[in-house]
N, C-alpha and C positions, 0 to 999 in steps of 0.2 A: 543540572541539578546542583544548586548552591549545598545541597543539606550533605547528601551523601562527599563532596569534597572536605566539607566542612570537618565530620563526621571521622575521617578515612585521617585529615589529619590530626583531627585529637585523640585518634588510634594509638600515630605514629608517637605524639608528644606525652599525655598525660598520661595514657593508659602503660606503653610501651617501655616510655624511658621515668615515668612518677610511679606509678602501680607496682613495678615491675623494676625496681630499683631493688638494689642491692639492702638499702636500707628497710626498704618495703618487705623484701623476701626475708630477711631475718629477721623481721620484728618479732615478739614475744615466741621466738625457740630458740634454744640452746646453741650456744657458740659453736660451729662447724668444725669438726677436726680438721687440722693443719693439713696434713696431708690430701683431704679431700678438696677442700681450698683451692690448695697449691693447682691441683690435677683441673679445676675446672677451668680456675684464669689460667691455664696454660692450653687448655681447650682438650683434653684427652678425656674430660668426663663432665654428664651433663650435669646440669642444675635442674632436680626435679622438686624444688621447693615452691610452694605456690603459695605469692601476696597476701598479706594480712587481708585485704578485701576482699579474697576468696575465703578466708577460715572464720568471717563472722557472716551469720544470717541477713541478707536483705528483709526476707517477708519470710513467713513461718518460723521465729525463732521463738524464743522467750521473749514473755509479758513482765514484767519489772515485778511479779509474783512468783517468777519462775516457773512459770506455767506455760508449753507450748504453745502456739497458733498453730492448733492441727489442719484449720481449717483454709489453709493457703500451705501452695506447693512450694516447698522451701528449696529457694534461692538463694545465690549467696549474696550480700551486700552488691558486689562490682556488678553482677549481673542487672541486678534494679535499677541504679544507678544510669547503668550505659542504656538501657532499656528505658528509662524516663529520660534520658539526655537523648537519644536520637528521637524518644515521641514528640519530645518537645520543640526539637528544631524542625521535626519534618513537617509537622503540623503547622507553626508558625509561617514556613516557608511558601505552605500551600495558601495560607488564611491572607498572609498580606500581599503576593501576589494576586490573589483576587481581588485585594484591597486597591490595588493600582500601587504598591509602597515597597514595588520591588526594584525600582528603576535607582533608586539613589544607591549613589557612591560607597557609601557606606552601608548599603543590605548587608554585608556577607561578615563587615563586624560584626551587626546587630545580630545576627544569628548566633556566631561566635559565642556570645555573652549568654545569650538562652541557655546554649547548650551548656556552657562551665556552670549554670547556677542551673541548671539541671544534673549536674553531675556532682555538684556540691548540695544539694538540697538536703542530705542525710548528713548533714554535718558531725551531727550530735551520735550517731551511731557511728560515726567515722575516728570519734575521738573517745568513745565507750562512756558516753558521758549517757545521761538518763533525759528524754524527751522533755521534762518537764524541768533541765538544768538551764539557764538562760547562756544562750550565745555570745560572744563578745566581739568584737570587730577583729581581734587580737586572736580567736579562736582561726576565724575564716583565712586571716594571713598565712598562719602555720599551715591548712591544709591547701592551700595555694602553693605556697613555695614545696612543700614534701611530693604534689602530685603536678608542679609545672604548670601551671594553668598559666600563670602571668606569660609564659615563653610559649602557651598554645596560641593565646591573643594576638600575641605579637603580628603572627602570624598572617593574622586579619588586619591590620593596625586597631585595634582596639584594645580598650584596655578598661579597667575594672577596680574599683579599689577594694579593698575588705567590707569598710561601713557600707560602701551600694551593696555589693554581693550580699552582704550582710540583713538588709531589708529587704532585697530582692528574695531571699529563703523566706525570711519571715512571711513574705506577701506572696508567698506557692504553698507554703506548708501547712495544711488546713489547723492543725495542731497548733502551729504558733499564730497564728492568722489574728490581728486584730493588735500584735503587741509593738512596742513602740522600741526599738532596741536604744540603748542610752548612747553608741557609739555609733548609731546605723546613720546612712546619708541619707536624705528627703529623697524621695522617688517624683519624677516627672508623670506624668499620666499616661503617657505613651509606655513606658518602663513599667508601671505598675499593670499595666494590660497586658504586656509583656512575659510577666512574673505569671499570668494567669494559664500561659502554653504550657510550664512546668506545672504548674497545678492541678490540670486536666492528667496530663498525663501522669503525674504519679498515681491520681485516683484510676487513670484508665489501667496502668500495669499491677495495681492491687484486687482491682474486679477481676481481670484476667488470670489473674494468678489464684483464683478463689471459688470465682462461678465461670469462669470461661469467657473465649471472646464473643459470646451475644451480651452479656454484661457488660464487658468495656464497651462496645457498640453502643448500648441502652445510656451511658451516661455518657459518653461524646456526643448523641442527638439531643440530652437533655438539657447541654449546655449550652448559658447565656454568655460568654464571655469572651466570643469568638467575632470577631469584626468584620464578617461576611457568614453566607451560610453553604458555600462549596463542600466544605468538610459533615455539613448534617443533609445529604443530599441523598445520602441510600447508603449502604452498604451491604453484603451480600457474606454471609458466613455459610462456607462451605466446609461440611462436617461428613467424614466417612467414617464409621465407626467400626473395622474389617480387621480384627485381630487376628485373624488368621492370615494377613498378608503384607507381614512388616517391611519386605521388598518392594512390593507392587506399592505402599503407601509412601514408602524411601523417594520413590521414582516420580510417583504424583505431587509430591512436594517438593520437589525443586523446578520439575516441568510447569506446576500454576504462579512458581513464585516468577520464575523468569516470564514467565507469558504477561502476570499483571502488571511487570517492570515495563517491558515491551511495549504495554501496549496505553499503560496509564502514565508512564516516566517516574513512576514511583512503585516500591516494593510492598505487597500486602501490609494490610493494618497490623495482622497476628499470623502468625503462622507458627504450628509444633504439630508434631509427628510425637505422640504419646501415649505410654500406655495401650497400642492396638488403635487408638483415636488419632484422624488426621483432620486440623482445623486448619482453615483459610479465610480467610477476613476481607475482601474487595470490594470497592464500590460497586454499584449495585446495577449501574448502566452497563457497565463494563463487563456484567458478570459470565453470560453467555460464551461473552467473544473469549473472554479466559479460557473458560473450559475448552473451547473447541480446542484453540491453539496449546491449549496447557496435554490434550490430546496427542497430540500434531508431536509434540516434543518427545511423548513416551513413548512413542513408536519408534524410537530411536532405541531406546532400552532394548526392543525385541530383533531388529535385525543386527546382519551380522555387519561388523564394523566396514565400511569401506577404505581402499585403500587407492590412492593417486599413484600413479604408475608412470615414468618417465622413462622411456628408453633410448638408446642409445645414438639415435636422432633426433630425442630430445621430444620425440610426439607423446601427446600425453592421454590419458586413458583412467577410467575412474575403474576400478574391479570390485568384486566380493559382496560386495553392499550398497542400500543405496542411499544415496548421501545426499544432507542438505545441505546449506550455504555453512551454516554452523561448524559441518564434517568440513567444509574445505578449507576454511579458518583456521578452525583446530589442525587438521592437518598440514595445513603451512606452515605452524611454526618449527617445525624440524628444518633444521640450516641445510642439508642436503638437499631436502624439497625443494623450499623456496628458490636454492639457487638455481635448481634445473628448470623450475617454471617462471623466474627471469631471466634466460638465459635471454644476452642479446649477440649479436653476429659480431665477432671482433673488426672486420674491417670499415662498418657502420659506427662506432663507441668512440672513435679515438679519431682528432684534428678540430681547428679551430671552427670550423662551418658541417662540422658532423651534425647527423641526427640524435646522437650520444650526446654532445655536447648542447644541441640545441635542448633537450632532453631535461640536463642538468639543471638548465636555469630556467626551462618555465618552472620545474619543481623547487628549485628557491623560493622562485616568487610565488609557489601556495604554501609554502612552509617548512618545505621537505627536503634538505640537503644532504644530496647523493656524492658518490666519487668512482670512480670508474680506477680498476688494482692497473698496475704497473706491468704495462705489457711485454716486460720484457722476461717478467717472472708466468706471464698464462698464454703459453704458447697451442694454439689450438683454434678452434672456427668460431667460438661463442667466451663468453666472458658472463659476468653479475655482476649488477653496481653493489657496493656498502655503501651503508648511515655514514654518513660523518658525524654524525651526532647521535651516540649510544644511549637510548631512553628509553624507556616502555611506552612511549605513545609513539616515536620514531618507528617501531620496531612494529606497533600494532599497524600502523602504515602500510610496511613493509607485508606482513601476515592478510591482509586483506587482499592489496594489489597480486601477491601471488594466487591466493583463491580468486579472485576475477579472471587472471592469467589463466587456471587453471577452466575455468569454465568455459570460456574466450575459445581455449584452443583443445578442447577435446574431442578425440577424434571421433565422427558418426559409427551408427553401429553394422556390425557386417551383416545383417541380414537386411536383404533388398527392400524388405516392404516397409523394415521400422526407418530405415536410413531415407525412406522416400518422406516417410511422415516425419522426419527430426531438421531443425532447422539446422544448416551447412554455419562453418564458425564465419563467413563473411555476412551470412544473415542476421548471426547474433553482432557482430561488432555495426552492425546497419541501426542494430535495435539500440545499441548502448549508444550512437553518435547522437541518436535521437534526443534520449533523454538527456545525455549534455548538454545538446541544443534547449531545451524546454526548463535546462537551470540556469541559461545565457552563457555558456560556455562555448567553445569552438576549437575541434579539435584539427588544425590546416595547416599548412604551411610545408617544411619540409618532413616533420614528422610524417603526415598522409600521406607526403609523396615515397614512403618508404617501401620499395615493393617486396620485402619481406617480411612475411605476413607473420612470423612469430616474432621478428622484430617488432614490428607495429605495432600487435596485440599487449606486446611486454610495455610498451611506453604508453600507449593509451591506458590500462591496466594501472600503470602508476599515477598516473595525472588523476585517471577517475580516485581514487583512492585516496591522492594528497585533496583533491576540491572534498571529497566525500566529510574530510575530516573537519573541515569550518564549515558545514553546510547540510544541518538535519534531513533537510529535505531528498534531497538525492543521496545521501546516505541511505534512508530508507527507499527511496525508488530501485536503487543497484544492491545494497545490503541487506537489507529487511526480508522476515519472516515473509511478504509477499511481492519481494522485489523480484527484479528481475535474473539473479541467479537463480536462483527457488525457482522463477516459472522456465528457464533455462532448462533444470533439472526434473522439474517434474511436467514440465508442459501444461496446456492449457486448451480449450477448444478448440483452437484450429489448430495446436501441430502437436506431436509425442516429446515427451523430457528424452535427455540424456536416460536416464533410470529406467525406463520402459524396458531396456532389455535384461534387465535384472529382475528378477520373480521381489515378489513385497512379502519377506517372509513375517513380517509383522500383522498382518490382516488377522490370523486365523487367534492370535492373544487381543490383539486390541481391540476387535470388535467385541467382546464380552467384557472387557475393563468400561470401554465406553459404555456398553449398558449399565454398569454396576453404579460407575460416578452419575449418571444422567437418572438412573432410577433412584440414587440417594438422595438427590439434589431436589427433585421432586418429592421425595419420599413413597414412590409407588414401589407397592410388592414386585418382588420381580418373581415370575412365574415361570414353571416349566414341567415339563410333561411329568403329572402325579403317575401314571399311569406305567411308568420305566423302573422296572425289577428293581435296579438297582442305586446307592444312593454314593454320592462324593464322602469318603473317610474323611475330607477336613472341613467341610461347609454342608454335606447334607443334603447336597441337591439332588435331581433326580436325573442320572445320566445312562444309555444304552450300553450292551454291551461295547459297540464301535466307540467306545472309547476310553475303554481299559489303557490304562496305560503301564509301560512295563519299566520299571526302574535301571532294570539290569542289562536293556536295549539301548538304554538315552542315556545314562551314568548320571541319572540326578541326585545332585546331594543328599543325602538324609532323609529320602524319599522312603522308605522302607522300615525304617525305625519309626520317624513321625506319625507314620499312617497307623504304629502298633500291631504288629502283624495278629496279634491273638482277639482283637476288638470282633465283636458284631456286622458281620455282612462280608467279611472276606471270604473267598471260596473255598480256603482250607478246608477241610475236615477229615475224620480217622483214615477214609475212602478215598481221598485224593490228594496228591501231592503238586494240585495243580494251584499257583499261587498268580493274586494279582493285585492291583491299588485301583480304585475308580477315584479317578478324579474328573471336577467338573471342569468348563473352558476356564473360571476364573482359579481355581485354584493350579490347574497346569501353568497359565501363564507365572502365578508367581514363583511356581518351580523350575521353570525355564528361566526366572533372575537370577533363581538363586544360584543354579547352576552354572551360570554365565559369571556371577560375583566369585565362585568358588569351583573351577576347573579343578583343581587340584584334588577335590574329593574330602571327605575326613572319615572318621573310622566308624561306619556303617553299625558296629554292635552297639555306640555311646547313644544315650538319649540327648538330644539335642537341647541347650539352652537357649530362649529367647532374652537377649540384652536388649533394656530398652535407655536409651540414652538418649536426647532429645538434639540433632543438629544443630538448632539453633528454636530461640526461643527468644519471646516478649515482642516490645511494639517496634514495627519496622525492623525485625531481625536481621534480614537480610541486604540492609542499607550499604553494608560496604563490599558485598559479596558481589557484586557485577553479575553479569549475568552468564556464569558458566552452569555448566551441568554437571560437574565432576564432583565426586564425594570419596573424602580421604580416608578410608577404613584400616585402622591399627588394631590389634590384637591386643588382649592383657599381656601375655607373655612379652612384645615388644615395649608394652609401656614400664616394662620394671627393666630397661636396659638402660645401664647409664655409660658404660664405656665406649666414647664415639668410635669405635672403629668397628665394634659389634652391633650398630644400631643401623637398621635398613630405612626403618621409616623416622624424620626427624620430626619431633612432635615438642611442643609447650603448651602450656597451657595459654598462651597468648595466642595460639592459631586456633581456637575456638572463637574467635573475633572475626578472622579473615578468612575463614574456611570452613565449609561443611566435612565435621568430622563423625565418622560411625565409630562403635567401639566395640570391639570384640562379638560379632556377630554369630560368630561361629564356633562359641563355647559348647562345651559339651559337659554333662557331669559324670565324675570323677565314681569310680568304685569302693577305692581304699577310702577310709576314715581319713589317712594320716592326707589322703589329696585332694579328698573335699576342701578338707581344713585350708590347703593351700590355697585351694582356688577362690575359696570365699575373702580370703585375707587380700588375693590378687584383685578381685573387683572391689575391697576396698582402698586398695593401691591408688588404683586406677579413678574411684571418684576423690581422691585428695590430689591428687599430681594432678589431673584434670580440670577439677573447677564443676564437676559437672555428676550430673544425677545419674543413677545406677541403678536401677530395677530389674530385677534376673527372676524370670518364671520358667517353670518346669511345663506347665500348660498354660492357656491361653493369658493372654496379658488382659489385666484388668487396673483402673484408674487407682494407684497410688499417691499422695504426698510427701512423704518422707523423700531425703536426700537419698538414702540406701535402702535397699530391699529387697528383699528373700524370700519368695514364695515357697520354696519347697525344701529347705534345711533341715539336715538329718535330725533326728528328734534330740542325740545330745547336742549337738549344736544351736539350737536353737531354746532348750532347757539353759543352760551356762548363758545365752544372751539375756534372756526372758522374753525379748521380742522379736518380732521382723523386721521393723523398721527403724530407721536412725537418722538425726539431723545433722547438722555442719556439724556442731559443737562438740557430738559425741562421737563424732569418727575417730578422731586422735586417741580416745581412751579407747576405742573400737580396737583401732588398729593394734595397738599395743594389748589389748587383751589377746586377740586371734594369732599374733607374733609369740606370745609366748606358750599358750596351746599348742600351737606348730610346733615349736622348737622342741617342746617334751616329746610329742607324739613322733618327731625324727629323732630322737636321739636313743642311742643303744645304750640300753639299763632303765631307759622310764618306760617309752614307749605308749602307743594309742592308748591301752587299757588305764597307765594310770592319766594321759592326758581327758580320757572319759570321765572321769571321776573328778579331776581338779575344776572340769566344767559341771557338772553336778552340784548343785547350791547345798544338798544335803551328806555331800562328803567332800565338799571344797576343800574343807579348812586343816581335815584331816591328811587329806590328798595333797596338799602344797608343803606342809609342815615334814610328809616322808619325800617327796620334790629333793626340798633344801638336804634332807639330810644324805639322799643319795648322791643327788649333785659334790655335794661337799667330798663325798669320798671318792669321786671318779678326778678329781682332782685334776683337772684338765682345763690350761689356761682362757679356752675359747668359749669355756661356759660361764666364767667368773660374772660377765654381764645376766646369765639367766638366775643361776644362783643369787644376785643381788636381789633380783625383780623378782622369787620366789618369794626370798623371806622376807620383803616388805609387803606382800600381799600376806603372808602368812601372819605379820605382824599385825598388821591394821585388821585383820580378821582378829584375831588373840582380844585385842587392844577393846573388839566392839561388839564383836554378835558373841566370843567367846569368853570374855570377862570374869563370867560368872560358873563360867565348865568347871568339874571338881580337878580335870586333870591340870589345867593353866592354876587353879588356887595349889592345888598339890606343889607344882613348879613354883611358886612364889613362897610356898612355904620352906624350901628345900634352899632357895635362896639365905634364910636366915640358918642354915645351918653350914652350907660352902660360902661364907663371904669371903675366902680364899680368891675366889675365881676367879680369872682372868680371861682376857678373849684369846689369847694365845696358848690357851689349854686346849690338851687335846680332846679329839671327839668323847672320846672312852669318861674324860673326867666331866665330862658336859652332860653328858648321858647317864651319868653314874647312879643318878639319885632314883630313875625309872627303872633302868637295865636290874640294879640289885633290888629295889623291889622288887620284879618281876619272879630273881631269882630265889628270893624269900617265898613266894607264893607259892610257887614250884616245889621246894622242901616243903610248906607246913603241907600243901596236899598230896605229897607222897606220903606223909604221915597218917593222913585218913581225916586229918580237922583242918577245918579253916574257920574256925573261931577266933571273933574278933583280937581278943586278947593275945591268943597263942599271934595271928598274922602281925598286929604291932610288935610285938615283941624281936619277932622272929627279922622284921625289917631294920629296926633300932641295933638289933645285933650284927645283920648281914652290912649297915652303913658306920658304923663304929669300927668293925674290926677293918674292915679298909682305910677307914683313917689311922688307928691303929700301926698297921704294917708301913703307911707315909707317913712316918714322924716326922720326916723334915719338913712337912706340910703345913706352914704354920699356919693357922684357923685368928682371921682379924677380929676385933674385940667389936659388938654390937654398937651401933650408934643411939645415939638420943631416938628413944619410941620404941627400939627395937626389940625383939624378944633377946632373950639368951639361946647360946646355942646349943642345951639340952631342950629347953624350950620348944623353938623351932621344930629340931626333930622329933619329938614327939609330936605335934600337932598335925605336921606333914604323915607321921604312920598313920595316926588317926583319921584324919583326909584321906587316907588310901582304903585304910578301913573300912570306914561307915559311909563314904560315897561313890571311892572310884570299882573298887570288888563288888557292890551290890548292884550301883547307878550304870557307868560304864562295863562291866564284863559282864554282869544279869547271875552273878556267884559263881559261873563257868569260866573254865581255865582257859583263858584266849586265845586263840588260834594265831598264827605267825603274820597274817595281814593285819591283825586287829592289834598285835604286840607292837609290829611296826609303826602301826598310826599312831599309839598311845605315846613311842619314844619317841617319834617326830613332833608332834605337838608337847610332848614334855620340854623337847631340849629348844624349840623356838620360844615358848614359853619365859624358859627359863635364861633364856641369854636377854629378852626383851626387859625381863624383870631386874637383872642387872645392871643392865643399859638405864633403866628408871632411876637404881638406887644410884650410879654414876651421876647421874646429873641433879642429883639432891631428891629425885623423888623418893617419897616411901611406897614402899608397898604392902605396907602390911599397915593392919590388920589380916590376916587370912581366913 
């Protein structure tokens, strides 16, 4: 497959070393400290910044109105981008090869070029410019050279100038479609049909991303613009909509994508696992065989791992499970393995007319250069050849030939009757000469005449293996899903597998999965006995008592909490203290994933969280993922480690391209206030460092759009946000609102109560202004950063929703009577002009009145006689507009008078939280109102 090489290296070049540039990663944030710098280029700490192409909207952002696209699942830009550049090559790839225009020399440029102006086709959102701003040839250069494209090309030999790339957008992107760019090169008609792959596919990842993949489907068969019609021949969307079994769905989507890779040479149309919803996208001929085989794969999920066993004469023996060609692969690549299941005899390896030597060089001459270690260093009866040539397709060689090895020479099983029915290892090397014979190979000479039978097996093993490698076809007859390892291993009608004597502990989950996909795929009810007492706590169904299952016998994860012990139908009651969970066969099986995903258990009292974060996603996702089954599951708590030496799992945001990654599967929510907060801040961590959508449900997962999401947020948490949901653009002020919440809610003198309140819209502003002023007094170097971030919130609050509060006019009027002030004054004189009114209040109603007259009075005295006793105080002369400073003061009592005593206190003597709030919005107030007159504003009128 031209596309996926194609593909894997514009990973390596544009995405990797352009996207993913230093220069990329700092664009529009603040200059990195020094020290953190230093630590990372010296490799002691990571880089968890992610590319400006992750931090702007692909699809669901803002309309040039400012107005969301609620109606598409918001993506980031790079995600669209790679997601129209692989639809567009894959597609091209399939279309012209049907065309007969795959044969020239130059295909694999032509593809090249698709792809880069599938990956440029967002130009104008790449450069923040507005869709309706005109492109210039000079535009396309700059994103060329900042994201490498010209050095992707190269690659291919092809090459590209700005003006083509330039028209070639124009003539994909419906939007600019028809316009003639002033700088752009004339398109050839082969090129302008060309342009039309990217243009499909942008529309098909915008339907996809909006109405799902039967929409992208509906307008890939609608379209005219395809120069064969291989690609509108069927396709087949496979939809299970099983919220209740985000493991079991994990498992079904990797197993149908590898099956449709397998079986078609290309990865599903759409594939995502979302939301509780698992879609799949295949053509439509092919659709059955998927299934069966995408089957075949999950039953791997449920037995227990198998393990190759080599002992100490080197006989080999498969244990514990039972294994496919897949399991023998995978397990060769461990270096210990493979060398004992090539082990070959050392007096055989070594001389000019040896079988080692003869060995050597038929393996050159299929491509495969081996070397045989220095016998003077491996003294002992067997030896293993090394690569001379250390590569990953050398080495994938090497990982095959030992699984053949392994199958080759496995010993039969010890009970007499299955041993009668299992082919002996000189019957199975009868069946592999066969089929070398049948691809014109021949496997004779001194090699066959080797009468050591695990020598032989080791060298025939490698020949099969290096031929397998230039030669589909017998790769599939010996490798393939139903080659001859596979029927090795599992047998066939006339004789028993290897596996027979292993029990299939997979039967008793996968036969009810297989009903579940097979009756969705149909859409038939699936039925079962209405007539049974009792019913499944997570689906409902109808199951006997014979299959209660018991949590506390099988240690399944979070079985017990999930089920909710106090819900309807459990056997509990006043009378019995007899406890159980019914579940049905599909819900056991996905608690036997989960269990298997998480041995280690987690703490049985938490209510468990469903994260839903989608593997991968958009068209052809899985184009450069090969065909493994492995899924990289990281935790939040490991995604906020940046010190390499404490990090277990190494994660970027650039292995969301190369790898299926789960994300914190196995959250749990938090008791304390001050740890919700945490954990909510950690899943928004987690979708900025990642690139990748975050949806967190307390119960069942339901179809969200947003980038971020919260189903079940304490109610102040979710009051202080306003909403549940959140896109690219708002996470950054996300993150930094929830950082500073946290930081109160931990810290000793604010604490949860007043971080509750500063999230409270109706005592924010109150709440932030006593914040600053407590902060200020704990006087403690490591809050100096909170304390800033208070009082500019407290400020821009002041400055907007509070303008017109009597207590901020009050503070401004007080201004024209301290124009002494300085920022280097202390709290006491910052405070002063609130603190001694208060203390004025305080006397007139120990007196018995609080009449207006007597309160001004009594405040004009209480602020006089302090100035008074500071005579060295000099008081600055008013400026142009300004009142005088008897003026002032008096206006300010009268302010306190006639609005903040009747407006704010309600004529009642304030209590000490309510004293507190009035001096914390006084003195932010009144230092902002300074800050104004500093820089030539007035502030008065008051």
């Amino acid at each position: 497959m031209h596309s996926e090489r194609i593909y894997k290296a514009f990973l390596a070049t544009v995405v990797s070393e352009g996207v993913f540039s230093e220069e990329e990663m700092s664009r529009g944030l603040p200059v990195m400290p020094g020290p953190q710098a230093k630590d990372i280029s010296l490799g002691k700490r990571l880089d968890i910044r992610t590319p400006w192409l992750m931090r702007v909207s692909g699809k669901g952002g803002r309309d040039a109105s400012g107005q969301w696209h609620c109606g598409w699942h918001n993506v980031s830009l790079l995600e669209h981008v790679a997601s129209v550049a692989r639809g567009a090559v894959v597609l091209a790839e399939r279309d012209l090869e049907a065309a007969g225009e795959s044969q020239a020399r130059t295909f694999p440029a032509r593809l090249a070029r698709i792809l880069a102006v599938g990956f440029l086709h967002d130009a104008d959102k790449m450069l923040g410019i507005g869709r309706d701003h005109p492109l210039a040839a000079e535009d396309i250069a700059s994103l060329a050279d900042r994201y490498r494209v010209g050095a992707f090309l190269a690659q291919f030999d092809a090459q590209a100038s700005p003006g083509w790339l330039l028209s070639m957008i124009d003539k994909a992107e419906v939007s600019r479609a028809g316009r003639i760019a002033q700088d752009g090169a004339p398109l050839s008609n082969p090129d302008a049909n060309d342009a039309l792959y990217v243009r499909i596919a942008d529309r098909m990842d915008g339907c996809f991303l909006k109405d799902g993949a039967s929409a992208a489907v509906a307008v890939l068969q609608e379209f005219d613009g395809f120069r064969t019609k291989i690609l509108q021949e069927g396709w087949r969307v496979l939809t299970l909509n099983q919220p209740q079994f985000p493991f079991l769905l994990d498992a079904l989507q990797v197993a149908l994508s590898r099956a449709c890779s397998e079986i078609t040479r290309f990865p599903p149309l759409a594939e995502v696992h979302r939301d509780g919803c698992l879609v799949v996208a295949v053509p439509e001929q092919a659709g059955l065989s998927i299934v069966d085989r995408g089957l075949e794969l999950v039953a791997r999920s449920f037995r227990s791992h198998p393990r190759i066993d080599v002992n100490t004469r080197l006989a080999v023996d498969l244990l514990e499970g039972r294994a496919g060609v897949d399991d023998l692969v995978e397990l060769s690549a461990d270096d210990k393995t493979w060398r004992k299941l090539l082990s070959f005899r050392t007096d055989l390896a070594y001389g000019p007319d040896a079988p080692g030597t003869i060995l050597a060089r038929e393996l050159a001459g299929l491509g495969l250069a081996i070397g045989w270690p220095d016998l003077a260093k491996v003294p002992g009866a067997s030896v293993s050849p090394h690569l001379i040539q250390e590569d990953e397709g050398q080495a994938g060689i090497f990982q095959k030939a030992a699984a053949l090895a392994a199958a080759l020479r496995c010993k039969a099983p010890k009970n007499k009757v299955l041993a009668r029915k299992t082919l002996t290892d000189a019957a199975r090397e009868t069946m592999l000469l066969e089929r070398l014979a049948d691809a014109g190979m021949e496997f004779d000479g001194a090699l066959s005449q080797v009468k050591d039978a695990m020598s032989r097996h080791v060298g025939l093993a490698l020949v099969t293996a290096a031929a397998a490698e230039g030669d589909t076809g017998l790769d599939d007859k010996v490798f393939g899903h139903e080659g001859l390892i596979e029927t090795w291993l599992n047998g066939n009608g006339a004789f028993a597998g290897i596996n027979s004597r292993i029990g299939d502990t997979a039967k008793a989950h996968l036969d009810p999965v297989a009903n579940m996909v097979r009756a969705s795929l149909s859409e038939a009810f699936m039925a079962g006995d209405e007539s049974a007492a009792l019913r499944c706590h997570f689906t409902a169904q109808p199951v006997g008592e014979e299959q209660q299952y018991r949590a506390l016998n099988e240690g399944v994860y979070g079985l017990k909490v999930s089920a909710f012990s106090g819900r309807q139908g459990r056997p509990e009651n006043f009378r019995s203290a007899k406890s159980g969970t019914w579940l049905s066969p599909l819900a056991r099986a996905e608690h036997h994933l989960r269990f298997r995903k998480n041995k280690a258990g987690g703490r049985e009292a938490a209510v468990p969280l469903t994260v839903v974060s989608p593997a991968v996603s958009g068209l052809f996702a899985s184009l450069s993922l090969g065909n493994g089954t492995d899924i990289t599951e990281i935790s939040t708590y490991e995604l906020r480690k940046v010190d390499i030496k404490k990090i277990n799992i190494s994660f970027s945001a650039f292995d969301s391209f190369r790898k299926r990654v789960l994300i914190g599967r196995f959250e749990t929510q938090e008791t304390k206030f001050s740890e919700t907060l945490e954990l909510v801040l950690r899943f928004v961590d987690a979708a900025i460092r990642t690139g990748r959508t975050i949806h967190v449900f307390q119960g069942l997962p339901h179809e969200v759009r947003d980038r971020v999401y919260f189903d079940a947020l304490p109610p102040e948490i979710e009051r202080g946000l306003g909403k549940r949901g959140f896109r690219i653009e708002e996470l950054p002020s996300l993150r930094a609102t929830l950082r500073t919440w946290s930081q109160i809610a931990q810290t000793n003198g604010l604490g949860p109560s007043l971080a509750a309140r500063v999230m409270d819209p109706s005592t924010r502003a109150s709440a932030l202004c006593e914040a600053v002023t407590k902060v200020e007094r704990m006087d403690r170097s490591e809050l100096v950063p909170l304390r800033a971030d208070l009082l500019n919130q407290a400020q821009d609050l002041i400055m907007t929703e509070m303008k017109d509060s009597p207590l901020v006019r009050y503070a401004r009027a007080m201004t024209g009577y301290q124009r002494s002030f300085i920022a280097k004054d202390s709290q006491n004189v910052r405070e002063r002009g609130m603190r001694l009114a208060l203390e004025a209040l305080d006397t007139v109603a120990q007196l018995g009145t609080t009449d207006r007259e007597t309160m001004i009075s009594a405040i004009i005295a209480s602020l006089q006689n302090v100035a008074d006793r500071e005579s060295d105080k000099k008081f600055t002369k008013p400026g142009p507009d300004e009142p005088a400073t008897g003026d002032a003061l008096n206006r300010a009592a009268e302010i306190f008078a006639d609005e903040i005593w009747p407006g704010v206190f309600k004529h009642r003597l304030p209590d000490s939280r309510t004293r507190a709030a009035a001096i914390g919005i006084y003195r932010v107030a009144f230092d902002r109102a300074h800050q104004l007159r500093a820089s030539g504003e007035s502030v008065f009128p008051f």
